[in-house]
N, C-alpha and C positions, 0 to 999 in steps of 0.2 A: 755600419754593421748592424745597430740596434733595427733598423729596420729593415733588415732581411730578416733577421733572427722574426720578429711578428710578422713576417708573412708566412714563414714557416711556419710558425705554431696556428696561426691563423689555419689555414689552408689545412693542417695535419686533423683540428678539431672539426670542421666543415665536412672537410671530405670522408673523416672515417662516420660521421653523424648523419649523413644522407638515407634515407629511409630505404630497404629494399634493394640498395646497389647492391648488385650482385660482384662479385670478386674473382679471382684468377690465383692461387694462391702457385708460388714456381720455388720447390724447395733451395738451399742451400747449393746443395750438388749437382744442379743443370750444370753441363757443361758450358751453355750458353754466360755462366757471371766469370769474369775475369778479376781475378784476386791481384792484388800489386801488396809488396810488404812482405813480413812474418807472419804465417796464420798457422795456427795447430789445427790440421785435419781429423786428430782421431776420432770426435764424431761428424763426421761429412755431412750432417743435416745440420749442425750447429757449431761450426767453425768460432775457434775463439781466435783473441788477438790482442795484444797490449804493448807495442811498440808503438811512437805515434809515426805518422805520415801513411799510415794501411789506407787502401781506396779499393774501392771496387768500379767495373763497367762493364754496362749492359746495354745492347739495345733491344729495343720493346715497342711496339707496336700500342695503339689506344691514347686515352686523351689523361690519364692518370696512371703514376708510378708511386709504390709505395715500399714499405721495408717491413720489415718482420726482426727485432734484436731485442735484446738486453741490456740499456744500455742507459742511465739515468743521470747520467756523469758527464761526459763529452758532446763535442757540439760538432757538426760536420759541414761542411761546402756543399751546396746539392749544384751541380752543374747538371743543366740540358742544352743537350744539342752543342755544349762548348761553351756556354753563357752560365754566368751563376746566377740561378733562380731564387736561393736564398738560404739561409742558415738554417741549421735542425736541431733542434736539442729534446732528446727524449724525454715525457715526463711521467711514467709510466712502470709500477713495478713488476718484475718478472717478463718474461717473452711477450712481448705488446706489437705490434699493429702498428702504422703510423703512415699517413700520406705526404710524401712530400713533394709531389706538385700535380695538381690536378688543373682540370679545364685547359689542356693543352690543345692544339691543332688534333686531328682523330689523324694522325699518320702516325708514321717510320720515327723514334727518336734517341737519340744514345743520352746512359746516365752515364754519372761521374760521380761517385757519394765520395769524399775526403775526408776522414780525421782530423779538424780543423788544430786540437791539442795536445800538452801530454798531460797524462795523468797517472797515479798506481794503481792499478787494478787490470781485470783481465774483463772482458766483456766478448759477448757472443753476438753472429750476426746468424739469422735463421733462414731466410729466403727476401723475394721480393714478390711484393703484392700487384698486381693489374688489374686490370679492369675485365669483368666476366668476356671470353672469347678472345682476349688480349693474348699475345707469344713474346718470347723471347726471341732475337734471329744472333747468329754468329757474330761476336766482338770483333771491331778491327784487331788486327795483329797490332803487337805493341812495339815500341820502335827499339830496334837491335841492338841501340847502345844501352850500356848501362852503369851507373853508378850507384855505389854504397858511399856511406855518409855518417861514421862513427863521431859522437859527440856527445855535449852535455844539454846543458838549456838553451844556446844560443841557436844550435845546431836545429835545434825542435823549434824553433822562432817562440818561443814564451813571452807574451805579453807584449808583444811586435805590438798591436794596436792601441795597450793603455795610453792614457795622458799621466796617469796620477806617478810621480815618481814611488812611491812606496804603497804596495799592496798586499791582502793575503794571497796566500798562497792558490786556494782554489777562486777568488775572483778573478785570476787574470785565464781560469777557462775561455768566458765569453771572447776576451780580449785577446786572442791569441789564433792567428793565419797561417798556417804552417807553407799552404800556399804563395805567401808572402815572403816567405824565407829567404834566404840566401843557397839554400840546397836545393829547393824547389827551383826556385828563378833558375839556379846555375843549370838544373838538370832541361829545362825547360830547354835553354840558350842551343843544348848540344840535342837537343832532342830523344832525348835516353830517359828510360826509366828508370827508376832511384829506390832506395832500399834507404829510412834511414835510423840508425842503429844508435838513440840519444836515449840520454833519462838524464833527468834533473838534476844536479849538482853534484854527477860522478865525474869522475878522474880518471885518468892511467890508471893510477896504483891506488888512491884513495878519494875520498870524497871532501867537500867545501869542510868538513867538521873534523875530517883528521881520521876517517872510520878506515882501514885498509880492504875491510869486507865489502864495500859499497864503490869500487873500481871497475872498470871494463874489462880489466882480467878477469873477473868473476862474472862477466855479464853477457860477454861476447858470443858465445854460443847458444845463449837460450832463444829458444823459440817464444816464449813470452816473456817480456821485459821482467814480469814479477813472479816465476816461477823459475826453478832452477832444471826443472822438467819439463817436456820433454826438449830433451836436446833440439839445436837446428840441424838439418841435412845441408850442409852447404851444399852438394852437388843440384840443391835444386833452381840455384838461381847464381851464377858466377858474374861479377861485373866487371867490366874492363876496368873499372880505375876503385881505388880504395881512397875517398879522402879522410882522414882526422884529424880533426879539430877537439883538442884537448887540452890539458894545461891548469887554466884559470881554475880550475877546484881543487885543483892539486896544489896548485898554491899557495889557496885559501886554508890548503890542510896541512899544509906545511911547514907554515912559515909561523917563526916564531916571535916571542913577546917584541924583539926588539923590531920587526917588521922584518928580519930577514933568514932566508929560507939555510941552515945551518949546510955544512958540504956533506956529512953523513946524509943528510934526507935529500940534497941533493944528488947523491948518488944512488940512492933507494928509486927519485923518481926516475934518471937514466935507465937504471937495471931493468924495472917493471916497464918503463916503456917498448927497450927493447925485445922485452917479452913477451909486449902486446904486439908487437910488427913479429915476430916469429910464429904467433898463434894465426896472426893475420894472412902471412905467407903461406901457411900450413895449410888454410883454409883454401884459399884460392894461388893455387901455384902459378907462377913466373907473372902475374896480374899487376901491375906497377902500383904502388903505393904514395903519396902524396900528405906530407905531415904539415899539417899547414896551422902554424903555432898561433895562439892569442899574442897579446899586446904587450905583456908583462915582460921586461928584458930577461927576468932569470930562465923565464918557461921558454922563451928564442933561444937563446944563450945553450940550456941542455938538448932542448928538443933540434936543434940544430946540428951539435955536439954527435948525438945517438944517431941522426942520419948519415953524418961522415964515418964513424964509425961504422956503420953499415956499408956503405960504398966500401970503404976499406977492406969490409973483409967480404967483397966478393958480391954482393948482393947490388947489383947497379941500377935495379928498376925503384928506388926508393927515393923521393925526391925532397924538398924543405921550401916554403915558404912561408910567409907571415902574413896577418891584417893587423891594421892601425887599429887605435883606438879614434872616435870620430866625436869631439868637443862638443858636448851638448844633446847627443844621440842616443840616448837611453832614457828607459821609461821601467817602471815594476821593478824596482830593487837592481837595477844597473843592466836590465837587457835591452838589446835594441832595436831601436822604432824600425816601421817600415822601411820608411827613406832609408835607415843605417844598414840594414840588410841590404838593399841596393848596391850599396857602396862596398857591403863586403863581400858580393855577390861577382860585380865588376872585376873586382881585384880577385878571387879564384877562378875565375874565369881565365883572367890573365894568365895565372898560374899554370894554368890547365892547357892553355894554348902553348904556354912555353916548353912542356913537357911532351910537347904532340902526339899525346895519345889518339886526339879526334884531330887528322889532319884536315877534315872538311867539315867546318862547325852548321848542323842544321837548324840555323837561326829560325827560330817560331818569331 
């Protein structure tokens, strides 16, 4: 990874230092960039965004692609042609400039820029840069299935790449492939695009500290992860399947001095969960839902409990399953490695096939 990361930066100081190249500046709002994700439009020339897994795709014509954002914090996947060319990390304050892969073949080539992490904050992307004479041509159409992907940090793959078990909190940026994930891989597997709705150490009903404000019931509707404005339009992206993956913060926020989560708080996390699957259904009606619990027997035990009780009263497209915990498989304060994403990726997949949503899996 460190060496994509410096061929990115490499390549970004090179190519914007060339003397006399002339540019191609292609605002925000061509219809030619394909947005994937949460993005708040209301300035069309500088689209913000603060949920992770957001991507954009373009194809583009010329021997150099570049970006136009805000953006000092995150580090992204630069995919050409389908291949990762290498890592990006902005280093630049205010709306900056920046080449991310130059000296290419002088043809036809499609980008793929990725949100490689999560972070708090909101960031803007302005347009893309080309080369003087260079165009944009129409994006493939994106593939017709789709998944959303409600969670906390595992959901968003944090720190998939570190080795050190214990880090701060913003080193595990560099070290973090969201690509790598379990929600990516899985959405891969079905060939669907993915929406995925994570932040860091929230919960159902509260967060890893016990906060009830810092839940996905509070969080579920925003258009940026860190802004309670403006609302999302769910009608602009419906997906066939809802997976969440929830629990393990709720736990952590729960559970009392003696290790064990009291039945008063565990009935607070049944109640708000199934308040989070009512908000869920609200959003995207009769869309199947998929609760697919962490490892901890009590967060199985309710979240299990709330989906029977769902079928019960009528609600049948709500389904339950769980991932293991995988012996040895964590890195950055208990998330898990690449390999361990694999594993829990296999096993929702599983899940996924057993609920035949996709009765014909379009294996990439």
């Amino acid at each position: 990874m460190r060496r994509f990361l410096f061929v990115a930066i490499l390549i970004s100081v090179l190519g914007l230092s060339k003397p006399g190249r002339a540019a191609t500046f292609v605002p925000a709002n061509n219809p030619n960039i394909q947005y994937s994700g949460r993005w708040d439009f209301s300035d069309s020339l500088n689209p913000r965004h603060s949920w992770p897994g957001i991507y954009i795709v373009a194809v583009f014509s010329g021997d150099t692609i570049g970006v136009r954002m805000e953006d000092t914090v995150n580090y992204y996947d630069v995919y050409i042609d389908g291949k990762l060319h290498g890592v990006f990390h902005g280093d630049k304050p205010g709306d900056a400039d920046y080449i991310l892969a130059a000296n290419l073949p002088d043809t036809i080539h499609t980008l793929r820029l990725s949100q490689r992490n999560i972070s708090f904050g909101i960031y803007t992307f302005s347009g893309l840069v080309l080369q003087d004479g260079a165009k944009l041509y129409p994006p493939p159409a994106p593939p017709e299935r789709k998944i959303e992907f409600i969670g906390d940090s595992f959901t968003a793959a944090e720190g998939n790449e570190a080795t050190q078990k214990f880090m701060p909190w913003t080193a595990k940026f560099p070290v973090t492939d969201i690509d790598s994930g379990f929600a990516t891989i899985t959405a891969r597997h079905f060939d669907a695009q993915y929406h995925i709705t994570a932040r860091s150490g929230i919960g159902a009903v509260c967060d890893w500290q016990g906060h009830f404000k810092t839940s996905m019931l509070h969080y579920f509707d925003r258009t940026l992860m860190e802004s309670p404005e403006p609302k999302w339009d769910f009608s602009r992206w419906v997906p066939n399947l809802v997976v969440i993956c929830l629990g393990l913060n709720d736990h952590s926020g729960l559970v009392g001095k003696n290790g064990r989560v009291s039945a008063k708080n565990s009935k607070i996390f049944r109640d708000g969960y199934a308040k989070l699957l009512t908000m869920v259904r609200s959003a995207y009606t009769g869309v199947p839902i998929l609760v697919w619990a962490p490892y901890p027997l009590w967060a199985r035990r309710n979240e299990k409990e709330v989906v029977a009780k769902e079928r019960a009263d009528g609600f049948k497209k709500i389904y339950y399953s769980h991932f293991d915990r995988f012996p040895g498989g964590y890195v950055a304060d208990g998330h898990p490695t690449v390999a361990t994403h694999k594993k829990m990726a296999a096993g929702l997949i599983r899940a996924i096939d057993r609920i035949g949503v996709f009765k014909n899996p379009k294996h990439r």
